[in-house]
MIRO-707814 format. One record per atom (N, C-alpha, C): residue number from 0; atom name; x, y, z. Coordinates in steps of 0.1 Angstrom, whole numbers, m for minus. Layout:
N
<site NUM 'CA' <X Y Z>> ...
***
This chain:
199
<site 0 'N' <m205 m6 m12>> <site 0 'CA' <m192 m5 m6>> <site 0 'C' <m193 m9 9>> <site 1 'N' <m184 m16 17>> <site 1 'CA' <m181 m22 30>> <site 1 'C' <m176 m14 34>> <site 2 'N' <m179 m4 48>> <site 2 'CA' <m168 m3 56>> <site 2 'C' <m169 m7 66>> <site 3 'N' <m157 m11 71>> <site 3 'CA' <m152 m19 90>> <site 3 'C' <m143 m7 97>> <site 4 'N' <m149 m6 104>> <site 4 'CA' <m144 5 116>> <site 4 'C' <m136 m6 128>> <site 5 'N' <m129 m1 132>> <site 5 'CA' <m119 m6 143>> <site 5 'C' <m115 3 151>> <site 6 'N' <m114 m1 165>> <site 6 'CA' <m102 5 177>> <site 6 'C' <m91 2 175>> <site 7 'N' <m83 10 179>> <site 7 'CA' <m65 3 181>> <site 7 'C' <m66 1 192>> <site 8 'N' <m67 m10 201>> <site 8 'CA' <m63 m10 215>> <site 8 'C' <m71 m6 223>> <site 9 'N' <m90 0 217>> <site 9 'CA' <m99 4 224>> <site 9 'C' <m110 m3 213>> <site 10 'N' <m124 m5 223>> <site 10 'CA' <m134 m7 219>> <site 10 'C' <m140 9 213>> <site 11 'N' <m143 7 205>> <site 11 'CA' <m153 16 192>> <site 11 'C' <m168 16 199>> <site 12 'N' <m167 32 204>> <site 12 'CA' <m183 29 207>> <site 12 'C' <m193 31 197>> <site 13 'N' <m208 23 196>> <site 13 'CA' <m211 20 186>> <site 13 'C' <m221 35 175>> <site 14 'N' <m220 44 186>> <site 14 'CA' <m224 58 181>> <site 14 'C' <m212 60 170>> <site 15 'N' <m198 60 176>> <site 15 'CA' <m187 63 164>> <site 15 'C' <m187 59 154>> <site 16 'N' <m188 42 158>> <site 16 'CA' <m185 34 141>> <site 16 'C' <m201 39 133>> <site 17 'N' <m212 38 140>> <site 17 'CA' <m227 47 128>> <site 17 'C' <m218 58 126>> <site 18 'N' <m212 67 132>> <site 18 'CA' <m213 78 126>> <site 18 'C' <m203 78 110>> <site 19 'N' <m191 66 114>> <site 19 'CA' <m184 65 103>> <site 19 'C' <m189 62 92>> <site 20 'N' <m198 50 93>> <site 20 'CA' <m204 41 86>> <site 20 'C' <m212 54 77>> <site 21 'N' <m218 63 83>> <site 21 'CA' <m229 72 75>> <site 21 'C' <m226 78 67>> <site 22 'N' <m209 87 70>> <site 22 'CA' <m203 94 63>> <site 22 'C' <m197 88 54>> <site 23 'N' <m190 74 53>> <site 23 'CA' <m185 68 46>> <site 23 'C' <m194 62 33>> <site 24 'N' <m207 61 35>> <site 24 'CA' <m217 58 25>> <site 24 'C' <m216 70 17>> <site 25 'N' <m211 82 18>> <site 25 'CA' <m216 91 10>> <site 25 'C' <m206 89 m6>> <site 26 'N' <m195 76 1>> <site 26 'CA' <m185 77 m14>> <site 26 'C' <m194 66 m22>> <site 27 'N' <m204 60 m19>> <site 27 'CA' <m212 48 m26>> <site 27 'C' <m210 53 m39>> <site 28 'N' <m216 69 m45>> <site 28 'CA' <m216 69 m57>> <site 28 'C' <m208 74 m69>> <site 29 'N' <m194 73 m64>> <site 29 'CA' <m181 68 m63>> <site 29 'C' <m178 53 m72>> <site 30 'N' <m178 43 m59>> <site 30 'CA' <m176 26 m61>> <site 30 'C' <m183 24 m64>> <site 31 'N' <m178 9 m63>> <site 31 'CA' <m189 m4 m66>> <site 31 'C' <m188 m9 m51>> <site 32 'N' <m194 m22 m60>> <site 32 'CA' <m202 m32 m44>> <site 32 'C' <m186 m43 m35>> <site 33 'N' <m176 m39 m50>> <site 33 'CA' <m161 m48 m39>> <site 33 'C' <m151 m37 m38>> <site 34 'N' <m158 m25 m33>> <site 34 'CA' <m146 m18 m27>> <site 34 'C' <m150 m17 m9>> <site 35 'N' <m139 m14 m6>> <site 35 'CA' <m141 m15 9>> <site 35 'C' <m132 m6 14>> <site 36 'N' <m136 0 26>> <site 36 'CA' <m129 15 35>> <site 36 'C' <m129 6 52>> <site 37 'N' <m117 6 50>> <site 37 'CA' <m107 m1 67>> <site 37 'C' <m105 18 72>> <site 38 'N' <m114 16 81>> <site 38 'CA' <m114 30 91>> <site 38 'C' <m104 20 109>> <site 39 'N' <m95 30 109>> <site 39 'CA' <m89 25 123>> <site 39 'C' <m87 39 132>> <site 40 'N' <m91 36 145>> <site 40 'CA' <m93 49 153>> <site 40 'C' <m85 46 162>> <site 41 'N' <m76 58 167>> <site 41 'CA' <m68 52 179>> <site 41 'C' <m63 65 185>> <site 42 'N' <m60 63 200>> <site 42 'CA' <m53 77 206>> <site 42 'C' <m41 76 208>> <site 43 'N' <m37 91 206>> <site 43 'CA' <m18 92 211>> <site 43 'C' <m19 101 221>> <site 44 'N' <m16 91 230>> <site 44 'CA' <m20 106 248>> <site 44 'C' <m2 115 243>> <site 45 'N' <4 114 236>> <site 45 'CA' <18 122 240>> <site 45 'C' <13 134 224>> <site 46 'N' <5 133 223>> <site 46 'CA' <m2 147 213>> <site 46 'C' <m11 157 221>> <site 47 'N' <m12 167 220>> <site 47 'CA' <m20 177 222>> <site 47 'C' <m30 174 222>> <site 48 'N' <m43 179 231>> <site 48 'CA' <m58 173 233>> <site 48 'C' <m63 178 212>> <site 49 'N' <m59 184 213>> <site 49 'CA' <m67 191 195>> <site 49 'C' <m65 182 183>> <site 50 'N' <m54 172 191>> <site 50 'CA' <m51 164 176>> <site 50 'C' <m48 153 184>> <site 51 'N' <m50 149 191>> <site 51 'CA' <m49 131 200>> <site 51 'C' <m59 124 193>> <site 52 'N' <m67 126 183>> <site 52 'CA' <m78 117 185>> <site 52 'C' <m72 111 166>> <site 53 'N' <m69 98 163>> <site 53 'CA' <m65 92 149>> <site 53 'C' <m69 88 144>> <site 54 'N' <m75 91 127>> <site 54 'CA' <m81 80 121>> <site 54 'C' <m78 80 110>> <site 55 'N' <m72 66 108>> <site 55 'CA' <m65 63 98>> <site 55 'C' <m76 54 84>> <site 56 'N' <m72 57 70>> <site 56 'CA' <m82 52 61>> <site 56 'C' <m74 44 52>> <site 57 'N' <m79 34 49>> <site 57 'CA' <m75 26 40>> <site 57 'C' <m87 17 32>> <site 58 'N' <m83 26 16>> <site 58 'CA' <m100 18 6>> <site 58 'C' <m92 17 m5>> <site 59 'N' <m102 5 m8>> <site 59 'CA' <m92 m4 m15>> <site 59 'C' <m107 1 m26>> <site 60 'N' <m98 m1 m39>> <site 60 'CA' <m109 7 m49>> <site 60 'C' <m102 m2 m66>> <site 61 'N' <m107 m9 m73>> <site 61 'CA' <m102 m16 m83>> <site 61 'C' <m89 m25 m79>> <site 62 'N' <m87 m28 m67>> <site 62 'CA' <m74 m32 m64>> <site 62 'C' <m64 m27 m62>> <site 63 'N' <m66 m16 m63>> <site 63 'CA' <m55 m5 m59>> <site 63 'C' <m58 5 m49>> <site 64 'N' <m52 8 m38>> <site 64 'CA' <m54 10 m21>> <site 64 'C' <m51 28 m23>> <site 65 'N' <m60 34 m13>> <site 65 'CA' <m58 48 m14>> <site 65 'C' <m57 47 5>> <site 66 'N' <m49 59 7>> <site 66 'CA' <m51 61 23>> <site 66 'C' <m49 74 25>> <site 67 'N' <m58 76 38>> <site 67 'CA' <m54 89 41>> <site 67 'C' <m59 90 58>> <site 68 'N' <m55 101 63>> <site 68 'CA' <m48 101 81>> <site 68 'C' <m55 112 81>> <site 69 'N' <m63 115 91>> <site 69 'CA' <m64 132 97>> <site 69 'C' <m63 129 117>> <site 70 'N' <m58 140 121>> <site 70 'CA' <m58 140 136>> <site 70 'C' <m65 153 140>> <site 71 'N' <m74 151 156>> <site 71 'CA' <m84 159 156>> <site 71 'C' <m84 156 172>> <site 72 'N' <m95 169 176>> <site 72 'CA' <m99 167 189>> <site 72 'C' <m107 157 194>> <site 73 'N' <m123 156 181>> <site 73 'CA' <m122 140 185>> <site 73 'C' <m124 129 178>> <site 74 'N' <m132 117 172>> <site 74 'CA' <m128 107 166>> <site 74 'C' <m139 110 156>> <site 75 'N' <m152 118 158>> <site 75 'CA' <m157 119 145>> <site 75 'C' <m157 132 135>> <site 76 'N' <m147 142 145>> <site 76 'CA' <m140 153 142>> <site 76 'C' <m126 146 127>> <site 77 'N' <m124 139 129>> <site 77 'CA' <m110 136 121>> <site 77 'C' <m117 124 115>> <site 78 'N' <m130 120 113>> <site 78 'CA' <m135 116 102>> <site 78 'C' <m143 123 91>> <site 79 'N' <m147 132 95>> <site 79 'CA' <m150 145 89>> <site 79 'C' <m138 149 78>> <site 80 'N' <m126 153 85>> <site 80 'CA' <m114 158 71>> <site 80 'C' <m116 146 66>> <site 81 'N' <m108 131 70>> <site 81 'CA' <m103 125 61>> <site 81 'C' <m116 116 53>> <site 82 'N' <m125 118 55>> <site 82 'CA' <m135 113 41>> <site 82 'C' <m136 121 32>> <site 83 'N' <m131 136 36>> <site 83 'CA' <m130 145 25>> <site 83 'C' <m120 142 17>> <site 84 'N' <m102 141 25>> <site 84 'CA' <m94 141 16>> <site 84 'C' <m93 127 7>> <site 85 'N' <m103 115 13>> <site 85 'CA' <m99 103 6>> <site 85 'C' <m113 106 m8>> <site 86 'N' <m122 109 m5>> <site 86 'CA' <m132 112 m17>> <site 86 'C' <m125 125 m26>> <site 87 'N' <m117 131 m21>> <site 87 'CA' <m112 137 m31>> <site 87 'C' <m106 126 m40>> <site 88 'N' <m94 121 m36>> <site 88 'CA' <m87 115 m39>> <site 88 'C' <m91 102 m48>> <site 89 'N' <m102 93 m46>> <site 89 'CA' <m113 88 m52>> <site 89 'C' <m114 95 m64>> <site 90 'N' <m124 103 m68>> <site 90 'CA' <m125 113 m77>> <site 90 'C' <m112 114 m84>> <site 91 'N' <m103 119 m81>> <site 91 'CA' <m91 121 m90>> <site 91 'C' <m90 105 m94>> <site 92 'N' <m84 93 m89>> <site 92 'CA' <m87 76 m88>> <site 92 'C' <m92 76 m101>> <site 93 'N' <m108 78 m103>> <site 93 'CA' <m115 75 m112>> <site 93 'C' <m117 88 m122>> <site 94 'N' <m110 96 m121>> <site 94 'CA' <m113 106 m135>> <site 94 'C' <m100 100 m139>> <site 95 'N' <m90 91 m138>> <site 95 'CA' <m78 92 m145>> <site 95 'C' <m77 75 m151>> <site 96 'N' <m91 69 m158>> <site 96 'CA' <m88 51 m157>> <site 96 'C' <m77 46 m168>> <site 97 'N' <m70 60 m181>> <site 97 'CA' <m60 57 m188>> <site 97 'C' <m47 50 m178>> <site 98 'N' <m45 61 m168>> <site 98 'CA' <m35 59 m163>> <site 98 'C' <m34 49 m152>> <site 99 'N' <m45 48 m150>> <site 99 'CA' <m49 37 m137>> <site 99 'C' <m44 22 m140>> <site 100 'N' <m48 24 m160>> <site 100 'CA' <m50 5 m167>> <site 100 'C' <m34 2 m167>> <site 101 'N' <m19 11 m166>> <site 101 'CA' <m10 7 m171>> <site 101 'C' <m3 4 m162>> <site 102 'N' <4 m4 m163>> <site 102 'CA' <13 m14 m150>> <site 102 'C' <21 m3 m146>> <site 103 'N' <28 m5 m135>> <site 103 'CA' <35 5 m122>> <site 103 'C' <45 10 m131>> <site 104 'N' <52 2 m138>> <site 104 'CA' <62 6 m143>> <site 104 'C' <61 17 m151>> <site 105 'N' <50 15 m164>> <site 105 'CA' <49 26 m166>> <site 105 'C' <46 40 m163>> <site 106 'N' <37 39 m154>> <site 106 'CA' <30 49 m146>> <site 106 'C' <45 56 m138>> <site 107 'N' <52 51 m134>> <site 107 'CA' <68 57 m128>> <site 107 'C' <71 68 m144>> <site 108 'N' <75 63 m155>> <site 108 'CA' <81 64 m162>> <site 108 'C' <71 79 m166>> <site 109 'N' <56 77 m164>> <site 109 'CA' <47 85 m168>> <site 109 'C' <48 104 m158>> <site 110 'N' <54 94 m146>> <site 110 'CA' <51 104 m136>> <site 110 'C' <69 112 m136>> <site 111 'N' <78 106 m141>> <site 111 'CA' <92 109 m140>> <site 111 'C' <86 122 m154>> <site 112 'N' <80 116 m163>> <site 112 'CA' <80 128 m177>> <site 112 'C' <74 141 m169>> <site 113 'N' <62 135 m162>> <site 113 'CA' <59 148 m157>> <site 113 'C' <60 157 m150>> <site 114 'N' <73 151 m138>> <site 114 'CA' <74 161 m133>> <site 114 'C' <94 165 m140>> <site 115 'N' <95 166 m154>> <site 115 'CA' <103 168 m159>> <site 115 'C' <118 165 m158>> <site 116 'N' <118 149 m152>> <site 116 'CA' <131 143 m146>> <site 116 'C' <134 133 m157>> <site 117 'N' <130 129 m168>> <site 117 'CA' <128 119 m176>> <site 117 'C' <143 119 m184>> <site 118 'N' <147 131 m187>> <site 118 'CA' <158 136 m198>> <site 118 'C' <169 137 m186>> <site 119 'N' <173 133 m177>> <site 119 'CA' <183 135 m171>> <site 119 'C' <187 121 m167>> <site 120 'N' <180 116 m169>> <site 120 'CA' <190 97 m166>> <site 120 'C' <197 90 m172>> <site 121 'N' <204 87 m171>> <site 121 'CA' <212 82 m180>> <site 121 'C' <208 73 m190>> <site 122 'N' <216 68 m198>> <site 122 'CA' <206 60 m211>> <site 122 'C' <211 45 m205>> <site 123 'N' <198 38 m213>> <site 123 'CA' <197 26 m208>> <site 123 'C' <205 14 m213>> <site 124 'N' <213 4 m208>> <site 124 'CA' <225 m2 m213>> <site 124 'C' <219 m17 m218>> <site 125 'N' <227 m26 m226>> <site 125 'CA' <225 m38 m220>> <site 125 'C' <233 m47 m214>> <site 126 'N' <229 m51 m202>> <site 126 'CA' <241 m56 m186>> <site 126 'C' <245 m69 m191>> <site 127 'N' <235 m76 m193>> <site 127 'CA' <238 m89 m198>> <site 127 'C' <229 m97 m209>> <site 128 'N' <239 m108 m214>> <site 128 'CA' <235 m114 m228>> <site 128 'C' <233 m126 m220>> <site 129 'N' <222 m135 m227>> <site 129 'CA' <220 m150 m220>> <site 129 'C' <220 m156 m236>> <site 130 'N' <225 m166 m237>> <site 130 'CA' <221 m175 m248>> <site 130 'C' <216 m190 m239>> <site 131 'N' <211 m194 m248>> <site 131 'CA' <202 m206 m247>> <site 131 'C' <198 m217 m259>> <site 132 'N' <200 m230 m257>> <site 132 'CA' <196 m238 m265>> <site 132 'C' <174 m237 m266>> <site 133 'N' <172 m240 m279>> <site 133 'CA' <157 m242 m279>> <site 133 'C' <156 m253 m287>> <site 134 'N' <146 m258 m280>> <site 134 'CA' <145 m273 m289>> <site 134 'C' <127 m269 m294>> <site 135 'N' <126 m277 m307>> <site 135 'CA' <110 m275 m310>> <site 135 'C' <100 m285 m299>> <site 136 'N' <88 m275 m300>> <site 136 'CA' <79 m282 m289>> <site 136 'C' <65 m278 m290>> <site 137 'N' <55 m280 m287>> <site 137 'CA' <43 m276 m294>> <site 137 'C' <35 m267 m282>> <site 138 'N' <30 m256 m283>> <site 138 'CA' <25 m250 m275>> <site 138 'C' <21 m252 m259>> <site 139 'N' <15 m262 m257>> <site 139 'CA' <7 m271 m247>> <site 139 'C' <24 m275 m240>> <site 140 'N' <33 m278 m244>> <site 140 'CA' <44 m284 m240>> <site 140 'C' <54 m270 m235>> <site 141 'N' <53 m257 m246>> <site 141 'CA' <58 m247 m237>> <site 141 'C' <52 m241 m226>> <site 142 'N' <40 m242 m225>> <site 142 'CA' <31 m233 m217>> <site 142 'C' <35 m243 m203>> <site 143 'N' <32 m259 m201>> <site 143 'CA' <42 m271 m188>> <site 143 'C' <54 m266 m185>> <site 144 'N' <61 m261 m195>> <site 144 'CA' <77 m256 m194>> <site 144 'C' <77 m242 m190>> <site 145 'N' <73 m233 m190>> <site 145 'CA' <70 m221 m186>> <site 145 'C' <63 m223 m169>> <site 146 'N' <53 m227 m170>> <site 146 'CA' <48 m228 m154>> <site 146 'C' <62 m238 m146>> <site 147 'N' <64 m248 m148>> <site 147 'CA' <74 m255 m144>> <site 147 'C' <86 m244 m139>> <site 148 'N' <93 m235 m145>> <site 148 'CA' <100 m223 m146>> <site 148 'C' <94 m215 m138>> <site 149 'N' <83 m211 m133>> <site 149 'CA' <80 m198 m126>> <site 149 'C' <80 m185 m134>> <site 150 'N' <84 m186 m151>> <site 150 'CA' <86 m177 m155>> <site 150 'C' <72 m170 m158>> <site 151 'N' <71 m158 m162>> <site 151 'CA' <65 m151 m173>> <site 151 'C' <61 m151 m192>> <site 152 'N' <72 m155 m193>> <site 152 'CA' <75 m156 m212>> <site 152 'C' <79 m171 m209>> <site 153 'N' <82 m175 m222>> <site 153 'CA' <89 m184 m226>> <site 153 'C' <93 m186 m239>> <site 154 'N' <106 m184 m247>> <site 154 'CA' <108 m183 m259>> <site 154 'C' <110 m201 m262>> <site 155 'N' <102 m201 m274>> <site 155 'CA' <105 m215 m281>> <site 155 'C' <103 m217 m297>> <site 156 'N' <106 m228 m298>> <site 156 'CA' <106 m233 m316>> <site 156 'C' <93 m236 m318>> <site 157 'N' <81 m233 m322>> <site 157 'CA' <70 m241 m322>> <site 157 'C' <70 m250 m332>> <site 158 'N' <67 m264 m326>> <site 158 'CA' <75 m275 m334>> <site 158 'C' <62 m274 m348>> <site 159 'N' <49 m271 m346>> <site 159 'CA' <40 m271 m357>> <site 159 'C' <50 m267 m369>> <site 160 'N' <49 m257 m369>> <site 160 'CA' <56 m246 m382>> <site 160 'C' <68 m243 m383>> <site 161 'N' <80 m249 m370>> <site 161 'CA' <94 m250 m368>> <site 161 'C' <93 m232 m372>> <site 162 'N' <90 m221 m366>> <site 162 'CA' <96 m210 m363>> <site 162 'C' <99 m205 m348>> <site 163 'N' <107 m195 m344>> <site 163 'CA' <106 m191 m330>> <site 163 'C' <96 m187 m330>> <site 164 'N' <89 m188 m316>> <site 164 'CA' <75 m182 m310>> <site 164 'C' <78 m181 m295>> <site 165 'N' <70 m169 m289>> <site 165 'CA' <71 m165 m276>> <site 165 'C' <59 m164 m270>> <site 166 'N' <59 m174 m263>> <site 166 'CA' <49 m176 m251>> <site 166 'C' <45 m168 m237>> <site 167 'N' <39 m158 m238>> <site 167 'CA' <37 m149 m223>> <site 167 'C' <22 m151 m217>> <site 168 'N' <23 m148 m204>> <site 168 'CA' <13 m147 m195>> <site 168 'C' <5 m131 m195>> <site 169 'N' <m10 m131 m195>> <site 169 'CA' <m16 m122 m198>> <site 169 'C' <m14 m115 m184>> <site 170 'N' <m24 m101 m181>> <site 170 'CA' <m30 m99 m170>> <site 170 'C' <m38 m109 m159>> <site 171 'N' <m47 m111 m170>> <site 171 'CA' <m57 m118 m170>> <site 171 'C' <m57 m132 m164>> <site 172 'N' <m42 m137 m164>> <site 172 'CA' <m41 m149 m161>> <site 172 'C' <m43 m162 m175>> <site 173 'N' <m49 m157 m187>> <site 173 'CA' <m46 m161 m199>> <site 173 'C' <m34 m161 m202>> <site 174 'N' <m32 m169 m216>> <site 174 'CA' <m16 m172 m221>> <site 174 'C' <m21 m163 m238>> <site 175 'N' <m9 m159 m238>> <site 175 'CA' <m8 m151 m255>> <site 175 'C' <7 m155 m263>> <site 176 'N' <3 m158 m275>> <site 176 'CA' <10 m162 m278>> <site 176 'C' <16 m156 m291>> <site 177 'N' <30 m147 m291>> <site 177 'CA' <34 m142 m299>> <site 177 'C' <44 m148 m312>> <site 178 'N' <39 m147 m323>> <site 178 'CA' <52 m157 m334>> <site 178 'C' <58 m146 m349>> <site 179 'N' <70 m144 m341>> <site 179 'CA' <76 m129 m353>> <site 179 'C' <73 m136 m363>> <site 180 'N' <75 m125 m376>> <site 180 'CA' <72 m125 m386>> <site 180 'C' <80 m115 m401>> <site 181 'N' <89 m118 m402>> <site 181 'CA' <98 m107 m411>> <site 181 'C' <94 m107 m425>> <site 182 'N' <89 m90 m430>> <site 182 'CA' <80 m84 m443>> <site 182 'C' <71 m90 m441>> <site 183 'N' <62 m93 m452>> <site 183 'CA' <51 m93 m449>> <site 183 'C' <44 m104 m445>> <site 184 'N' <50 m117 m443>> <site 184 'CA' <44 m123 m435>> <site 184 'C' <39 m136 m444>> <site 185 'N' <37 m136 m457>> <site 185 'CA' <33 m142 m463>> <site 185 'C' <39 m158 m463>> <site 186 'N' <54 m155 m465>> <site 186 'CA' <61 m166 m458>> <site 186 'C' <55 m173 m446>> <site 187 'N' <52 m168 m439>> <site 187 'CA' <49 m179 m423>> <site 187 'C' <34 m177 m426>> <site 188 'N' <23 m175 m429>> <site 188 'CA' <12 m180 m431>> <site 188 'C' <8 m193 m443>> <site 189 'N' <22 m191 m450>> <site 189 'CA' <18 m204 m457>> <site 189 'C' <26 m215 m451>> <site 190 'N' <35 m213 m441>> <site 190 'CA' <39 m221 m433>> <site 190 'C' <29 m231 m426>> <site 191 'N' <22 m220 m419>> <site 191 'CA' <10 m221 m410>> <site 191 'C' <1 m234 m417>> <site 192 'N' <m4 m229 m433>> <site 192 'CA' <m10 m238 m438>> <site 192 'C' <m8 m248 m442>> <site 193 'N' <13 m255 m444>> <site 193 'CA' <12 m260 m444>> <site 193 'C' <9 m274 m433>> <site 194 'N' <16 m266 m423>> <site 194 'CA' <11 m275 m407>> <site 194 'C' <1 m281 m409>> <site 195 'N' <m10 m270 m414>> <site 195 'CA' <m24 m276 m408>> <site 195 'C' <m29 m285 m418>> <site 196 'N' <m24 m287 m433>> <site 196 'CA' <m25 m294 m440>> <site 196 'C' <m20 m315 m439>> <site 197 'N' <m5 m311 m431>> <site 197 'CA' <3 m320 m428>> <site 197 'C' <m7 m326 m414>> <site 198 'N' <m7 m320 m406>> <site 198 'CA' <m17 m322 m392>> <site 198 'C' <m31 m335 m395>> 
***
């Protein structure tokens, strides 16, 4: 793990940033080797001498950012709490990787069930209908047509087997390629074969 210590508007003496840097090693067995802890230290003369002293955290852990603040009398006083509350918080991070793997959206929808708001929203409508012409086109020619677009998906005819197919973008940055299929399917895989036979 990296961490960069910084002043706001003051030089970091270099006893402080070691002292960060020490305590900050203790979440190594925690991360890996591309996470990194942005420590920023800074004073607010219009606070009370007990809590003027700021340090602010920001670690970035799977690509997703945890932060946490303590104020103190002095700067390695209020890195003491907040490596506690951010290693807590770490800890929680990584005992929960179900919930971690699923896009934001869900995770709202996850956190609305939980704290029992889920049943009170109203039900979901549909605002608007798009129709659209599709013309057949062969994979390689939707996937041009989609980047071209900026889109995400892309619905088309795949001209191989002349059925609709839907073209999306992975996480991953891969392409997946979905093609319905009504009962059991037997119909569109002999489709399939005949393509490849015709091909």
């Amino acid at each position: 793990m990296r961490t960069i210590v910084k002043g706001k508007n003051f030089d970091v003496h270099d006893s402080d940033r070691e002292y960060a840097e020490r305590k900050f090693a203790r979440l190594e067995r925690l991360l890996d080797d591309r996470s990194e802890a942005m420590v920023e230290l800074s004073m607010e003369q219009h606070r009370s001498s007990d809590d003027s002293h700021i340090v602010d955290v920001t670690l970035m852990i799977d690509g997703q950012v945890l932060r946490g603040r303590a104020a103190a009398a002095t700067h390695r006083a209020g890195i003491d709490v907040v490596v506690d509350k951010v290693e807590r918080r770490a800890v929680d991070f990584k005992s929960k990787p179900r919930l971690r793997a699923r896009p934001e959206q869900e995770k709202a929808i996850l956190r609305r069930i939980a704290d029992g708001e889920a049943d009170g929203g109203r039900p979901r409508r549909i605002v608007k209908v798009k129709r659209f012409d599709i013309e057949p086109m062969f994979v390689e020619d939707a996937a041009s047509r989609m980047d071209e677009l900026g889109h995400d998906f892309f619905v088309f005819v795949n001209a191989e087997y002349e059925r609709v197919a839907i073209l999306y973008r992975r996480n991953d940055g891969d392409l997946g390629l979905i093609e319905p299929m009504v009962g059991s399917g037997a119909e569109f895989e002999a489709g399939r074969s005949r393509g490849r036979r015709s091909g």
